[in-house]
C-alpha positions as CSV (number, residue, x, y, z in Angstrom):
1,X,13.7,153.0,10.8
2,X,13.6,153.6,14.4
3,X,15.7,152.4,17.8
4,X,13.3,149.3,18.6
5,X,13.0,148.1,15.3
6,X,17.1,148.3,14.7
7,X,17.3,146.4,18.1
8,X,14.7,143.5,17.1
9,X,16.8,143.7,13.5
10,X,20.3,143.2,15.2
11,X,19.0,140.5,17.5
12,X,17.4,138.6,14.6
13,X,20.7,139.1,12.6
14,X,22.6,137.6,15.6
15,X,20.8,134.5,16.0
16,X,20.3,133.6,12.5
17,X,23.9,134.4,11.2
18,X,24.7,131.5,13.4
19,X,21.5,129.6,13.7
20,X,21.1,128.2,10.3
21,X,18.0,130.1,9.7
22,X,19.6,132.7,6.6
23,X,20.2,136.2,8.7
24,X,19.4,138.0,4.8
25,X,16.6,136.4,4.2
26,X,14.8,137.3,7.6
27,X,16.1,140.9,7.7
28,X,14.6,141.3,4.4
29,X,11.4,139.8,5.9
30,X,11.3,142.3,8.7
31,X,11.9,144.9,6.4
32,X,8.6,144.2,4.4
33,X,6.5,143.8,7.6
34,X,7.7,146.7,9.2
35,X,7.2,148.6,6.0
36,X,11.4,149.7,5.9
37,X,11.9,152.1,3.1
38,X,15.8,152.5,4.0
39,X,19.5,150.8,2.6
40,X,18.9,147.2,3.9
41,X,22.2,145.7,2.2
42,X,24.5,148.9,3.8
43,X,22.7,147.8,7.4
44,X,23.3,144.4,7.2
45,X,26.6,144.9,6.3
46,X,27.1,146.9,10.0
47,X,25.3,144.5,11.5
48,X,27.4,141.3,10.2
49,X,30.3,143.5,11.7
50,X,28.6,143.4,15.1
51,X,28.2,139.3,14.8
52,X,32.4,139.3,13.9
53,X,32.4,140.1,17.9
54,X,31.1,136.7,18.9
55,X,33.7,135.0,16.9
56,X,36.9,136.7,17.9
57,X,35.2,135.8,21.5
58,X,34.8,132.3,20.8
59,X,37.5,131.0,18.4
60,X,40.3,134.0,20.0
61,X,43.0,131.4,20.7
62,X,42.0,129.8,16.6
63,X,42.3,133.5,15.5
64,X,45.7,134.1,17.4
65,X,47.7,131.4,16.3
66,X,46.6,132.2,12.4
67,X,47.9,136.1,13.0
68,X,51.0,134.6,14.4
69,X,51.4,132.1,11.4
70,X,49.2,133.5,8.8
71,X,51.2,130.8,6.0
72,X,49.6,127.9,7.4
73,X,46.8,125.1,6.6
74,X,44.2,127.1,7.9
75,X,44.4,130.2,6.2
76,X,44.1,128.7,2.7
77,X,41.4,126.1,3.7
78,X,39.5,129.4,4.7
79,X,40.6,131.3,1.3
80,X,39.2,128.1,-0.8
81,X,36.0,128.5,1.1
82,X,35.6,132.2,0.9
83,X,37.2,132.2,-3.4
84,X,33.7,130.6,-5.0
85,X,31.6,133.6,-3.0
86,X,34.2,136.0,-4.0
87,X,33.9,135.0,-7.6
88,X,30.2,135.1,-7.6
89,X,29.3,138.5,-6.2
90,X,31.9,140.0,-8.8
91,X,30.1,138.1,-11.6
92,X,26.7,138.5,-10.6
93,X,26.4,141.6,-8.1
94,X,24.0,142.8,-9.8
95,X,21.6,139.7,-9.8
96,X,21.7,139.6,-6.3
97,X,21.3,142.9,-5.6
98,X,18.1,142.9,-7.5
99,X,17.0,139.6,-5.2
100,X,17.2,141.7,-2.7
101,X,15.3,144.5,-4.1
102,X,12.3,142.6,-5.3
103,X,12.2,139.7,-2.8
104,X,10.9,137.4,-5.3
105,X,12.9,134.1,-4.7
106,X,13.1,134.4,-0.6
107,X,10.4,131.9,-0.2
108,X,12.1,129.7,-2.8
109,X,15.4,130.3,-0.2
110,X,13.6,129.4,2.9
111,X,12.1,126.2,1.3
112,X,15.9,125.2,0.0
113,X,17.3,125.8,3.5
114,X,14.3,123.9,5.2
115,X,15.4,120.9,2.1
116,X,19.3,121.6,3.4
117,X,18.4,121.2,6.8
118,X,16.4,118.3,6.7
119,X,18.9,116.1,4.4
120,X,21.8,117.5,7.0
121,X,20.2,116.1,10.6
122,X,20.3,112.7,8.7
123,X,23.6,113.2,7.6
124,X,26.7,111.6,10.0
125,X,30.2,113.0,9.0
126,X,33.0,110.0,8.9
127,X,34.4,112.0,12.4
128,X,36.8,113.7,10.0
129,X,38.4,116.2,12.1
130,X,41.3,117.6,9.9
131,X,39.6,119.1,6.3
132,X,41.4,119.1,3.5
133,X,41.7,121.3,0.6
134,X,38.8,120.1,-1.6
135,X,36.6,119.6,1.1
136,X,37.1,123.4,1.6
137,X,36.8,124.2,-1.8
138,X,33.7,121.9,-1.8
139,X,32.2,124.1,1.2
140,X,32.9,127.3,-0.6
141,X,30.9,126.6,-3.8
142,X,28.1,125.6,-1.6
143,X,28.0,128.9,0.7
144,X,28.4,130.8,-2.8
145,X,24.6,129.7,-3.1
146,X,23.9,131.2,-0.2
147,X,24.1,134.8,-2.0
148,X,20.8,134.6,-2.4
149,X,18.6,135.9,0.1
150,X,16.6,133.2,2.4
151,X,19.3,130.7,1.7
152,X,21.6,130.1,5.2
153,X,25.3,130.7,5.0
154,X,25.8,128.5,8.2
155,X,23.2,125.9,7.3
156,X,24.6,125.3,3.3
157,X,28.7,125.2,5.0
158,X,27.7,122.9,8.0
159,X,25.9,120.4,5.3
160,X,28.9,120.9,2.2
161,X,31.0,120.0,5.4
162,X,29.1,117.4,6.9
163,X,28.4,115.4,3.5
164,X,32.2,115.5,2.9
165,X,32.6,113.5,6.0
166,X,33.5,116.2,8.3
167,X,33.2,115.6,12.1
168,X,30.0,118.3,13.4
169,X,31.7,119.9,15.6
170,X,35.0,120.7,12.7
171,X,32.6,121.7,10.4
172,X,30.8,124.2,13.0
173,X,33.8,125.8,13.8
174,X,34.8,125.7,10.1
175,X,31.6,127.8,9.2
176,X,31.7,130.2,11.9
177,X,35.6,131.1,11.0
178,X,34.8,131.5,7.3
179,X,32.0,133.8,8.6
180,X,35.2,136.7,9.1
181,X,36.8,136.8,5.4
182,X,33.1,137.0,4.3
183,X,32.0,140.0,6.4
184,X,35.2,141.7,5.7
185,X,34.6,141.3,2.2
186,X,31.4,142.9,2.3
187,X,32.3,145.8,4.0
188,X,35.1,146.1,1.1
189,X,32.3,146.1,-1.1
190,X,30.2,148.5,1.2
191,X,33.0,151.3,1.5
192,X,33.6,150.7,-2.4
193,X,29.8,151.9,-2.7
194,X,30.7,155.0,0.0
195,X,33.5,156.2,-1.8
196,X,31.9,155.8,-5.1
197,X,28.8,157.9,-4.5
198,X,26.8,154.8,-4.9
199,X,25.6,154.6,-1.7
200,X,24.7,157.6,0.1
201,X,25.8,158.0,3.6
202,X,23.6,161.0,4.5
203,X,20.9,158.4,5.3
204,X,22.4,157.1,8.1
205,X,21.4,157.3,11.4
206,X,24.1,156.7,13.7
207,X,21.6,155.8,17.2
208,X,19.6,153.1,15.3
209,X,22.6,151.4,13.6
210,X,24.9,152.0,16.7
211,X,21.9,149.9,18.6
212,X,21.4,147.0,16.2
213,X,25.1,146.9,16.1
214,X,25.2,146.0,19.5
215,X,22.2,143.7,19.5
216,X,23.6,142.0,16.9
217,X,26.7,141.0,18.6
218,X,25.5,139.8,21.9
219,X,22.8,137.9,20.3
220,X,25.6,136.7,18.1
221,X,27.3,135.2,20.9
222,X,24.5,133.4,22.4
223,X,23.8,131.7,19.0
224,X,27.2,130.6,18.5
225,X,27.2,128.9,21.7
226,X,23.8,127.9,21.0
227,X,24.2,126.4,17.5
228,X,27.4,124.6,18.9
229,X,25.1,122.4,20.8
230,X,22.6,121.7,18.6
231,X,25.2,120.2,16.0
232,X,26.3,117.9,17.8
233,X,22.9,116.7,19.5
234,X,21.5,116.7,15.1
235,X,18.4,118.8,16.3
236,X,18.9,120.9,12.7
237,X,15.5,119.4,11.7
238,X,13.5,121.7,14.0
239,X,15.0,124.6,12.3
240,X,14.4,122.7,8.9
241,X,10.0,122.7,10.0
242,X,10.3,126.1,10.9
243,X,11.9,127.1,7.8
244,X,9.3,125.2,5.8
245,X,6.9,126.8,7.2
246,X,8.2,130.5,6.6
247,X,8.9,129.9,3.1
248,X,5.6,128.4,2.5
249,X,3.6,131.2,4.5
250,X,6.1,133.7,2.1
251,X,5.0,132.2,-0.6
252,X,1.2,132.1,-0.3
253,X,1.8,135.8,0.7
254,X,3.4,136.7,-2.8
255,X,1.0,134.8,-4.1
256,X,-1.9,135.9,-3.7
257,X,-2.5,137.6,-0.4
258,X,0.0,140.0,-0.9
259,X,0.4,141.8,2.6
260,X,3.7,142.1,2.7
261,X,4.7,141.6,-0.4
């Protein structure tokens, strides 16, 4: 992997960690079309660090108050949301790993995401501001599905959210805050790997990663601020045509074109 394609990697992580347009699922796409022989789970995991940037930036004053009082509302709605991923990558780890190895579903996960999306921009929460416990819970099994590459974290939370009755903008800022317990649970997981011998830190190169690292969390940014928009003005359904299209051009490809895959 070299410097411009960890750049265009990082940049494309940024904006569709946040945009709901599955960050996995298109990193594993680039990865085919550039022809990437290299760890793409122990990168993504580094470049999920570089979109925790964006969030401390935007929710600081959110993230403050739940250091000061970490026994409070918030921290358990976010540990019912984060508890059904949890319990799903310990159970099936393996599975997924193996999605991402063979790719075979990702067109499957773009067209899901593109159904998600489209159902969502219909969707109009109650104005619910304050979520309760099993609305949390609710949002947690549904970004458990998300595992699975080409399926969006952001998109699956913002529409478990919304079809509990959530108010947009709640359930945006509900996403993007459960976005921090499930990064630093996969870099657990990661340095697990590391210490274990499983994954082998001799293939790293530090200039590439350092790069999309960086990429990664000033395109963050921008799609944070970006998405926060769009959510409000229900414009999800443009990302829902453009999904539809991916997965059915990924598809066709596996198919019986087979050029990338």
């Amino acid at each position: 992997m070299n410097l411009i394609q960890a750049i265009i990697l990082g940049v494309i992580q940024g904006f569709a960690e946040f945009l709901p347009i599955s960050s996995s699922g298109h990193l594993l796409l680039l990865q085919n079309i550039f022809g990437i022989e290299y760890n793409l789970l122990t990168f993504s995991v580094i470049l999920h660090v570089g979109t925790l940037i964006p969030v401390f930036i935007v929710y600081f004053s959110e993230i403050i108050k739940l250091v000061k009082n970490p026994f409070q509302k918030t921290t358990f709605l976010l540990f019912l949301g984060t508890a059904p991923t949890v319990l799903i990558v310990l159970l099936f780890g393996d599975v997924i790993d193996s999605m991402f190895n063979y790719a075979n579903f990702l067109g499957i996960g773009f067209i899901v995401t593109a159904i998600l999306l489209f159902i969502t921009d219909r969707t109009e929460g109650s104005g619910k501001e304050d979520i309760s416990y099993k609305d949390a819970l609710f949002v947690g099994f549904v970004q458990a599905i998300a595992v699975t590459p080409g399926i969006s974290r952001s998109g699956s939370t913002i529409a478990g959210a919304l079809s509990r009755g959530v108010d947009r903008k709640a359930a945006a800022q509900f996403t993007f805050l459960l976005s921090i317990p499930a990064v630093l649970g996969a870099i657990v997981l990661e340095l697990r790997d590391i210490l274990t011998g499983t994954t082998d830190i001799s293939t790293f190169e530090v200039v590439p990663m350092t790069a999309g690292f960086l990429a990664s969390a000033i395109s963050g940014y921008l799609a944070i601020k970006i998405m926060l928009k769009i959510i409000v003005m229900s414009k999800l359904r443009y990302f829902s045509y453009y999904m539809f299209v991916v997965g059915g051009l990924i598809i066709i490809d596996q198919s019986f074109t087979n050029i990338f895959f």
